[in-house]
N, CA, C and O atoms as a Tinker XYZ file with bonds, in Angstrom:
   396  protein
     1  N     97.804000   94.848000  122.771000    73     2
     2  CA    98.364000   94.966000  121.430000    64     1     3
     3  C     99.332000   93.813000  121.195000    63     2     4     5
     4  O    100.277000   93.770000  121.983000    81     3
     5  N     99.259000   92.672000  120.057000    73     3     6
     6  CA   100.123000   91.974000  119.821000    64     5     7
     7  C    101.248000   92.584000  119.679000    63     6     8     9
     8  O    101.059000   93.748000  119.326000    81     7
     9  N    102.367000   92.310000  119.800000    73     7    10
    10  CA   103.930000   91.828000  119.483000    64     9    11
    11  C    103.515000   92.195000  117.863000    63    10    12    13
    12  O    102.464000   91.977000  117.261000    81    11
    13  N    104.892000   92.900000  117.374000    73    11    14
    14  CA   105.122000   93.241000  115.931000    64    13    15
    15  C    106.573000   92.820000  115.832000    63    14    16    17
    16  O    107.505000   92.915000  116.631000    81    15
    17  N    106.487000   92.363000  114.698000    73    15    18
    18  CA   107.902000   91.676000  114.042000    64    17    19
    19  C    108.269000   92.547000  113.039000    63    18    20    21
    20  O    107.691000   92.941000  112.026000    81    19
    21  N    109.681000   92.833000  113.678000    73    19    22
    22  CA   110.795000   94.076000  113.627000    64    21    23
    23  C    112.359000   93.209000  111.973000    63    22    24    25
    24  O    113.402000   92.556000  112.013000    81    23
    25  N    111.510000   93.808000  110.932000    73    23    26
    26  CA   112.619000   93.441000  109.999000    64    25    27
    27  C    113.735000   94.922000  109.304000    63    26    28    29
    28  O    113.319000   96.043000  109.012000    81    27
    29  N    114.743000   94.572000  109.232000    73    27    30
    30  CA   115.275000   95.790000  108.467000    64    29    31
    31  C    115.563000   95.299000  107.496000    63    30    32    33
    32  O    115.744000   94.109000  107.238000    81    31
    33  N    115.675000   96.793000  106.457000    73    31    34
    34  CA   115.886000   96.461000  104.996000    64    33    35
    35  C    118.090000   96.373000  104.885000    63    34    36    37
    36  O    119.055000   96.405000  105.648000    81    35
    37  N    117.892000   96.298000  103.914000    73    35    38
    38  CA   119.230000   95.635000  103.647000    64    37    39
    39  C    119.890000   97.423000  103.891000    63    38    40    41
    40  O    120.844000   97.712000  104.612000    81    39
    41  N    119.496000   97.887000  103.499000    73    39    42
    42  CA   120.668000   99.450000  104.322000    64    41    43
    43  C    120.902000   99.591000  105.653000    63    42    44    45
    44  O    121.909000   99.897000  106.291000    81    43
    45  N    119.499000   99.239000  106.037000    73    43    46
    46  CA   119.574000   99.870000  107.579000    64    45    47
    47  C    120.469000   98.485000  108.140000    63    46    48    49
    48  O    121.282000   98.697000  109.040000    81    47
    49  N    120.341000   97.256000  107.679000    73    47    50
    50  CA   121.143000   96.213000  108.718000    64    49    51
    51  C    122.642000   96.763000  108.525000    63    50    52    53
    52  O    123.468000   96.563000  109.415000    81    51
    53  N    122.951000   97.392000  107.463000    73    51    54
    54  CA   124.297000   97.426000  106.875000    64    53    55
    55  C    124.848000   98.983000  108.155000    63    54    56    57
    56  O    125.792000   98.968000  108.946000    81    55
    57  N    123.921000  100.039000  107.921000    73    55    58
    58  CA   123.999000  101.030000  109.431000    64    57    59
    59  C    124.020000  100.501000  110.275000    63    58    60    61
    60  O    124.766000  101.159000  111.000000    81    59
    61  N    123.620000   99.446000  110.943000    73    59    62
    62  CA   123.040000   98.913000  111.932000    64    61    63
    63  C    124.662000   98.126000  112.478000    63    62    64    65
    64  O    125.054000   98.222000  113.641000    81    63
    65  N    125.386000   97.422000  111.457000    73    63    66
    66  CA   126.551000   96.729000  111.943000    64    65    67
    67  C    127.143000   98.140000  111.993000    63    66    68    69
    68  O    127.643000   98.330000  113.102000    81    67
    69  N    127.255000   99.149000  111.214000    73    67    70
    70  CA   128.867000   99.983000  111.353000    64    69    71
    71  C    128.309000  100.620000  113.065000    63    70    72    73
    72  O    129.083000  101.530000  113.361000    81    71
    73  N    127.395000  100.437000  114.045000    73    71    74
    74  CA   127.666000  101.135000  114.981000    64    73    75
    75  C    128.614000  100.148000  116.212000    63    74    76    77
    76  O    129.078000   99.023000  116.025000    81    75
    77  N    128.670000  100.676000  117.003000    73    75    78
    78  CA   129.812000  100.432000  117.734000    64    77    79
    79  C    128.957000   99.340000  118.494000    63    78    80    81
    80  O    127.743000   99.302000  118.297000    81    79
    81  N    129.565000   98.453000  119.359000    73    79    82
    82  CA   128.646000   97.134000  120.107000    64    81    83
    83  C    127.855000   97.590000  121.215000    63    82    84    85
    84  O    126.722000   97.120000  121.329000    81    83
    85  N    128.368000   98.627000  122.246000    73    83    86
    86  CA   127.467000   99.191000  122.769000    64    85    87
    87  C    126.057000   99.661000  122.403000    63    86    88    89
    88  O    124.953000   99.327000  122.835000    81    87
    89  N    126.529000  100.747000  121.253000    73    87    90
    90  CA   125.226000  100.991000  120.490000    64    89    91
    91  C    124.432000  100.306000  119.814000    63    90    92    93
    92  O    123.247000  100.632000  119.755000    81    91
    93  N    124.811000   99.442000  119.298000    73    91    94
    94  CA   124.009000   98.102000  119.163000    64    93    95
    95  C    122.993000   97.296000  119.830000    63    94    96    97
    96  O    121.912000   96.801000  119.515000    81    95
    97  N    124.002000   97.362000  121.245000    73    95    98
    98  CA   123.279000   96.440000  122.278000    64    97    99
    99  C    122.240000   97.526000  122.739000    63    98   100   101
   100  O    121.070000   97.178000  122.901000    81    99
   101  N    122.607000   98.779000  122.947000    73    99   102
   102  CA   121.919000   99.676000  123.628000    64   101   103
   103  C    120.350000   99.695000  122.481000    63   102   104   105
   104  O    119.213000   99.482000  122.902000    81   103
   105  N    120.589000   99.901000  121.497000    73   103   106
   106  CA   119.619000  100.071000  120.244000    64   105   107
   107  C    118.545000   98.948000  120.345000    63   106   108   109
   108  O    117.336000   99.176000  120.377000    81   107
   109  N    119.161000   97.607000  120.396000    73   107   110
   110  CA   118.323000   96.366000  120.435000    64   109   111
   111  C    117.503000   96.022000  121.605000    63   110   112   113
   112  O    116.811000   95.010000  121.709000    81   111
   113  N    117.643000   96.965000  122.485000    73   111   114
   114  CA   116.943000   96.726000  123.655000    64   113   115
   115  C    116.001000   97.983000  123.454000    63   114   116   117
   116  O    114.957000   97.957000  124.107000    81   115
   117  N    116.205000   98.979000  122.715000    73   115   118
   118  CA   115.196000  100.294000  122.163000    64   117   119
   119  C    114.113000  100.195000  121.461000    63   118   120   121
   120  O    113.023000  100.767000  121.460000    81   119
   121  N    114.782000   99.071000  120.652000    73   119   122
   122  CA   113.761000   98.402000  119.621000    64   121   123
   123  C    112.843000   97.863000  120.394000    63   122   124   125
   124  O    111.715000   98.319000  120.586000    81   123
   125  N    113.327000   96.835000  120.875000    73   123   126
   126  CA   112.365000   95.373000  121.771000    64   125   127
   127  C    111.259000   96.359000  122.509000    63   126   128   129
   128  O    110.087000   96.285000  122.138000    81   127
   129  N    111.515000   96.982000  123.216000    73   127   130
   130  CA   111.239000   97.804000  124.539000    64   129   131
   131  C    109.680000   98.990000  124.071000    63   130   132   133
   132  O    108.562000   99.100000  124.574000    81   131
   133  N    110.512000   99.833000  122.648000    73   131   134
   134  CA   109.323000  100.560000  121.906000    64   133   135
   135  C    108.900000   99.998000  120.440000    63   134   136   137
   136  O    107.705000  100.228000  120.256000    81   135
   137  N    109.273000   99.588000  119.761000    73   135   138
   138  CA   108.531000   99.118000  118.871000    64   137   139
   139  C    107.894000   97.413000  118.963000    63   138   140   141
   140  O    106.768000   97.039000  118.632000    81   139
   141  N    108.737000   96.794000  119.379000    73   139   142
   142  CA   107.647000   95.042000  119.447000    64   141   143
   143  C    106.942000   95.038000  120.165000    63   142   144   145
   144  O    105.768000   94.818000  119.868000    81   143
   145  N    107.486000   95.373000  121.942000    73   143   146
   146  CA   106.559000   95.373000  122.864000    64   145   147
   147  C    105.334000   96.195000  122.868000    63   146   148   149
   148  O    104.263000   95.666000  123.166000    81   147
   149  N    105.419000   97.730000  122.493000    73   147   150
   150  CA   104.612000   98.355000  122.505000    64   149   151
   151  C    104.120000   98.784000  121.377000    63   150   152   153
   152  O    104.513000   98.267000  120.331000    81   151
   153  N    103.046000   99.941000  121.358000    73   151   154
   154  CA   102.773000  100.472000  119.728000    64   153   155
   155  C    103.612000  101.002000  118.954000    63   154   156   157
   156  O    103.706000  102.213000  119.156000    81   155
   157  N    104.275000  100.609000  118.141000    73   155   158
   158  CA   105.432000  101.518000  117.358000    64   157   159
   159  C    104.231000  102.546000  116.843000    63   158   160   161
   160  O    104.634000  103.699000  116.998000    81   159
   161  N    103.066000  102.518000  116.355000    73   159   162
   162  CA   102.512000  103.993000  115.867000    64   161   163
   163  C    101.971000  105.003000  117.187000    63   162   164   165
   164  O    101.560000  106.087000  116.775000    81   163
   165  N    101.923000  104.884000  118.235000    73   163   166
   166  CA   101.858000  105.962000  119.253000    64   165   167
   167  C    102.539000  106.637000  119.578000    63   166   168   169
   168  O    103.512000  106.081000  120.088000    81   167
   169  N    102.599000  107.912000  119.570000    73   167   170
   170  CA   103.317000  108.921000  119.598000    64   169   171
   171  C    103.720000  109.208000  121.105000    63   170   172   173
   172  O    102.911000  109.433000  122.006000    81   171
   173  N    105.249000  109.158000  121.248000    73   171   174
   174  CA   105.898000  109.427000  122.643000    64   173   175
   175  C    107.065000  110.775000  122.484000    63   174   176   177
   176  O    107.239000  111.604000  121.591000    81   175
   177  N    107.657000  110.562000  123.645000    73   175   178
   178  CA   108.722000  111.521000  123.898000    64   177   179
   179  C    109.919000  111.515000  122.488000    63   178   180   181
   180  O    110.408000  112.504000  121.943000    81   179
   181  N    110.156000  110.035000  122.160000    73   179   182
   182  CA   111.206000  109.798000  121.837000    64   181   183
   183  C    110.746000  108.900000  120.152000    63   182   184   185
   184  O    111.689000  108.463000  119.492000    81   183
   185  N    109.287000  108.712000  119.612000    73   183   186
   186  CA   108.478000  107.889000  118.861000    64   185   187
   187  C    107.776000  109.141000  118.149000    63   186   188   189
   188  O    107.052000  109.974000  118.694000    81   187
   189  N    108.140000  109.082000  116.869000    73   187   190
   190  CA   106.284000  109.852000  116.647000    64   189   191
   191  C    106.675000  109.798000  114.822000    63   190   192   193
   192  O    107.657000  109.432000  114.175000    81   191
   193  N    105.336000  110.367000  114.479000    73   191   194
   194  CA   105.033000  110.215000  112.748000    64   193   195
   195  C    106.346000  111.580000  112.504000    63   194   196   197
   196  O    106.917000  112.403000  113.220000    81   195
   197  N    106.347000  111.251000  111.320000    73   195   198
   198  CA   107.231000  112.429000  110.263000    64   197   199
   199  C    105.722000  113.349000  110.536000    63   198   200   201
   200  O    104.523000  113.072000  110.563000    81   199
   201  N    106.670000  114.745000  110.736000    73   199   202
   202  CA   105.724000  115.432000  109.635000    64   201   203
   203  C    105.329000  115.526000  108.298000    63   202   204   205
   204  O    104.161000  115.705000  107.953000    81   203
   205  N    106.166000  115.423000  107.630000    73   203   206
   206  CA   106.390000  114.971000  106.011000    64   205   207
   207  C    106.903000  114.153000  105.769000    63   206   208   209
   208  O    108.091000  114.076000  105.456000    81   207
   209  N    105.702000  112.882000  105.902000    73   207   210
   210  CA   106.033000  111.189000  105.498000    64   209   211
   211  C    106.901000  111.583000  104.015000    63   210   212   213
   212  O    106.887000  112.620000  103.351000    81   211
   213  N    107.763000  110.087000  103.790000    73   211   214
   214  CA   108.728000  110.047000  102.446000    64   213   215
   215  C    108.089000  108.693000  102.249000    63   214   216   217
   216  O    107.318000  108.049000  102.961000    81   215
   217  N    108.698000  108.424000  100.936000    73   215   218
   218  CA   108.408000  107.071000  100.452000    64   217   219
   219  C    109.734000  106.024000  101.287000    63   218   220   221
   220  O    109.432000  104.852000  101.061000    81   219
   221  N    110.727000  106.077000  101.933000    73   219   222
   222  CA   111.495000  105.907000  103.005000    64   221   223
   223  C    110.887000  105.403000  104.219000    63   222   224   225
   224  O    110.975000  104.245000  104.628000    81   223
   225  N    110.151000  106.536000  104.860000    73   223   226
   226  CA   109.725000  106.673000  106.221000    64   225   227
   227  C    108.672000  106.805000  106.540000    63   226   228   229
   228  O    108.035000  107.075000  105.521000    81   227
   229  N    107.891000  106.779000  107.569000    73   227   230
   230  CA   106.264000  107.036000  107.918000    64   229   231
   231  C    106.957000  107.827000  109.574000    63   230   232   233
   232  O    106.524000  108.962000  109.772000    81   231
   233  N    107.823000  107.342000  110.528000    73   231   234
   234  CA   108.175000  106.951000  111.462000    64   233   235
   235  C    109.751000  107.267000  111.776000    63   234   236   237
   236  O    110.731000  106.894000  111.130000    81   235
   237  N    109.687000  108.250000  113.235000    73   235   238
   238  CA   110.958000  108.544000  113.415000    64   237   239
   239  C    111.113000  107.928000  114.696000    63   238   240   241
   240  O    110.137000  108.226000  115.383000    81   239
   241  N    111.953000  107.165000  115.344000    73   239   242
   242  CA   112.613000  106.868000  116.816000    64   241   243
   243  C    113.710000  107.252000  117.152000    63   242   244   245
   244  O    114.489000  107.337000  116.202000    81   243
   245  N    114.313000  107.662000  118.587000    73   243   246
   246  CA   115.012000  108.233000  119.359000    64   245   247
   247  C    116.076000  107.859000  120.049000    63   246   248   249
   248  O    116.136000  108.407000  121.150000    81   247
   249  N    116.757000  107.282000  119.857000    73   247   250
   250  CA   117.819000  106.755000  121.174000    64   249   251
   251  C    118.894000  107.522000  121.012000    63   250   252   253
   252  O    119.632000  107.422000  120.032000    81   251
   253  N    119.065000  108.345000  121.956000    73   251   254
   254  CA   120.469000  109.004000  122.324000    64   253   255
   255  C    120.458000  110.060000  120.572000    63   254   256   257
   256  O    119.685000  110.978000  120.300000    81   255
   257  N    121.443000  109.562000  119.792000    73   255   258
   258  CA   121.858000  110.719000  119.227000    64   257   259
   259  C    121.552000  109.466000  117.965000    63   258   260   261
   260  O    122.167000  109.824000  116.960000    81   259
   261  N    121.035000  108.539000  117.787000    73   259   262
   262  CA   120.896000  107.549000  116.603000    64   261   263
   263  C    119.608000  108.071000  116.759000    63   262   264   265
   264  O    119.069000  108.769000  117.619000    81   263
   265  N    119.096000  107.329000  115.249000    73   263   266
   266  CA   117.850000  107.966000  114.616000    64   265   267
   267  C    117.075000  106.836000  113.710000    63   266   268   269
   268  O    117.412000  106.698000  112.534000    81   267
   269  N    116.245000  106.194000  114.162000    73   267   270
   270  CA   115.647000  104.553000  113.139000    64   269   271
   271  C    114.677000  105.245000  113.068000    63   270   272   273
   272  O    113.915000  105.818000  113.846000    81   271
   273  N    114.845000  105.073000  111.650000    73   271   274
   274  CA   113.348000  105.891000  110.641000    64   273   275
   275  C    112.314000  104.261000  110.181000    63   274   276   277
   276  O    112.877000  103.269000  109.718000    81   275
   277  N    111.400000  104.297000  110.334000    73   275   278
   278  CA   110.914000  103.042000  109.924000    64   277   279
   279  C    109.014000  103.379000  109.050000    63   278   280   281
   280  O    108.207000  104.303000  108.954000    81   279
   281  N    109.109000  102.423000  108.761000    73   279   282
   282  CA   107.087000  102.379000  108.300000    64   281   283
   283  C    106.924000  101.038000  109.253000    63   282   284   285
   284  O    107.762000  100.309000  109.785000    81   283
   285  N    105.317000  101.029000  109.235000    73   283   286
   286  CA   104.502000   99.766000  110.275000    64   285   287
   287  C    103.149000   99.572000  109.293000    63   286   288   289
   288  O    102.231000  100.370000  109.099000    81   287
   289  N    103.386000   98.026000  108.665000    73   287   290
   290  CA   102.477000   97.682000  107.768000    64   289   291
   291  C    102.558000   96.443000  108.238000    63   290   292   293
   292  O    103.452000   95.597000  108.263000    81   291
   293  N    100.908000   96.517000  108.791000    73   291   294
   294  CA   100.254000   94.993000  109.260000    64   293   295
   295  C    100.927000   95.294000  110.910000    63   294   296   297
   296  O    100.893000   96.311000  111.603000    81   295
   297  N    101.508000   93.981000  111.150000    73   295   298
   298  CA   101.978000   93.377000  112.398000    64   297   299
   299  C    103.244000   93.602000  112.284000    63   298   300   301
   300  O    103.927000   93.280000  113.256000    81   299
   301  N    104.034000   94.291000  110.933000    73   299   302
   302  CA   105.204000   94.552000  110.743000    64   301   303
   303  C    106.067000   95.526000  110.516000    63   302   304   305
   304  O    105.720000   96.108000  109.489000    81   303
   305  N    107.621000   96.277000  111.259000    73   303   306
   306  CA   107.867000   97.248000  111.613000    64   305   307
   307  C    109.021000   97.243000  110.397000    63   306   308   309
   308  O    109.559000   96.169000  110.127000    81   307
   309  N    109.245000   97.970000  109.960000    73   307   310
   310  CA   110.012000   97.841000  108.938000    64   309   311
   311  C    110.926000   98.822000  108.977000    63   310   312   313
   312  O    110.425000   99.945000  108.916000    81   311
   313  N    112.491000   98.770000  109.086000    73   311   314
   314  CA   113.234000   99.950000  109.444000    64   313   315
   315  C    113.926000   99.831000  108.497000    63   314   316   317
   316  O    114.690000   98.945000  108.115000    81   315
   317  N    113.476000  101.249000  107.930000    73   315   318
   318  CA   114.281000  101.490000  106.622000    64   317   319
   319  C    115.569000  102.223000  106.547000    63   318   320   321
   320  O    116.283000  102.089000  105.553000    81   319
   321  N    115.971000  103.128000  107.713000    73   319   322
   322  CA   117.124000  103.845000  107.901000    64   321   323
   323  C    117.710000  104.388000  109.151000    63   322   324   325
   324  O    117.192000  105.259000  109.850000    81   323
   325  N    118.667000  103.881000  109.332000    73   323   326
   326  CA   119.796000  104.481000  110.518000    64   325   327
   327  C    120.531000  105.725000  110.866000    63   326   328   329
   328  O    121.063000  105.904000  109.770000    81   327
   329  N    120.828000  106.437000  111.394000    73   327   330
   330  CA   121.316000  107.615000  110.834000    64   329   331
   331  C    121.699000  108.227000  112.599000    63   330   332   333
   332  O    121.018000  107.790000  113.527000    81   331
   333  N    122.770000  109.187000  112.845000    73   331   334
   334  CA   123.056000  109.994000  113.895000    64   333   335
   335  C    122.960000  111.492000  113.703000    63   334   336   337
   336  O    123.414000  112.138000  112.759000    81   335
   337  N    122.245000  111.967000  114.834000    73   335   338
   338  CA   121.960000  113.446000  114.447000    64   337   339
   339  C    123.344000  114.005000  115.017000    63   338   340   341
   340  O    123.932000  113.404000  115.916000    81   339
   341  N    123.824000  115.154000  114.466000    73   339   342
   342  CA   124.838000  116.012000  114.948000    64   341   343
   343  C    124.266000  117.455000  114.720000    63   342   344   345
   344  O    124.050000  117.941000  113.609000    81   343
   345  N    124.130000  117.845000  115.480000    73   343   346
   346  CA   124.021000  119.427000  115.910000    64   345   347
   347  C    122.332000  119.527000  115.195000    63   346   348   349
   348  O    121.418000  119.029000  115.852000    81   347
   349  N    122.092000  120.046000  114.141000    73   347   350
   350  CA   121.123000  120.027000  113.395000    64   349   351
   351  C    121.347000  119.156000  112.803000    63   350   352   353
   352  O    120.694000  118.259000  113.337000    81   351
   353  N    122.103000  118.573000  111.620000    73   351   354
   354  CA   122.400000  117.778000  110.747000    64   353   355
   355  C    122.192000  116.160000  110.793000    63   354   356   357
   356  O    122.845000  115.574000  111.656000    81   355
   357  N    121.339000  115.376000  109.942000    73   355   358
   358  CA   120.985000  114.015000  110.219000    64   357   359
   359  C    122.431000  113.180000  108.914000    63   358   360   361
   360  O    122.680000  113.363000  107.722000    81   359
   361  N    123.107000  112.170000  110.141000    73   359   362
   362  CA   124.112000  112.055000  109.169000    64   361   363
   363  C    123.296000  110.087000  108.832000    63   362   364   365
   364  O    122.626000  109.481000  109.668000    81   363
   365  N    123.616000  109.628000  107.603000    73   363   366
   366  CA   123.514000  108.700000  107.808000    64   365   367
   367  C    124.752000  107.963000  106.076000    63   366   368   369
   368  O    125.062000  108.396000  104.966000    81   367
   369  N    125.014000  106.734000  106.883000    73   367   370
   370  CA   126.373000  106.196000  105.772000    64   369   371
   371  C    127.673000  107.637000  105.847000    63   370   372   373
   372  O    128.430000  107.690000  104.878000    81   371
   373  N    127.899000  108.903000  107.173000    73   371   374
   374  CA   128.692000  109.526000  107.128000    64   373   375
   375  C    128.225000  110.548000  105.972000    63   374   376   377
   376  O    129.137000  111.292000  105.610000    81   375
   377  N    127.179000  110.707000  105.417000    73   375   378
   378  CA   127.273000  111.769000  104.532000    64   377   379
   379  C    125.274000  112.685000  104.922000    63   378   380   381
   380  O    124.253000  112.002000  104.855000    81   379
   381  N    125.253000  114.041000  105.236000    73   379   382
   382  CA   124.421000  114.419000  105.419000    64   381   383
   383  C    123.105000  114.469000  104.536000    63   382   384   385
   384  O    123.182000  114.852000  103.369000    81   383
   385  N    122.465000  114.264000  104.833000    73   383   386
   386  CA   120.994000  113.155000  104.538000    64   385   387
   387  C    119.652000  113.953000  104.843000    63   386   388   389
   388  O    119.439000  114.471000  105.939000    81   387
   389  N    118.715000  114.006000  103.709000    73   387   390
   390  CA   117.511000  114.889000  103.968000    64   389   391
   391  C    116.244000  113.836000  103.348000    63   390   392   393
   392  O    116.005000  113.570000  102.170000    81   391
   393  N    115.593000  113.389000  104.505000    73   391   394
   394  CA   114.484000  113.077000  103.730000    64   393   395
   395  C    113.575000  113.325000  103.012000    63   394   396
   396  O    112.839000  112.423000  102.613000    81   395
């Protein structure tokens, strides 16, 4: 499987700076690791489709307690939203969030 080129939209880069540098660094190696290197559409532990795609999302990923919602059109991964789960609740920009 080729390599897919990983762009975010202007929200998610804007989530993407407010996390802390760890999580950052930790995230950017999540990315590289499951979505470029490998199939971002194969379904894993921590990877898999929405059940109820949005015009937002196709695509949910996993790291720790962060949450990159993305679509994959063509060769390209497109992450449309950032967000941390707490308890049940998906928070994203600090305010609770339902796709």
């Amino acid at each position: 499987m080729p390599k897919r080129r990983v762009f975010f939209a202007p929200h998610a880069a804007r989530q993407f700076k407010q996390l802390s540098a760890a999580e950052r660094s930790r995230l950017k190696e999540a990315i590289k690791a499951s979505l470029v290197e490998d199939d971002a559409t194969l379904s894993s532990m921590n990877r898999f489709p929405l059940r109820r795609p949005s015009e937002r999302a196709s695509f949910e990923f996993r790291v720790g307690e962060i949450r990159v919602f993305y679509r994959v059109v063509g060769s390209e991964v497109r992450i449309t939203l950032i967000g941390r789960k707490k308890g049940n609740q998906l928070l994203i920009d600090g305010e609770r969030f339902t796709l």
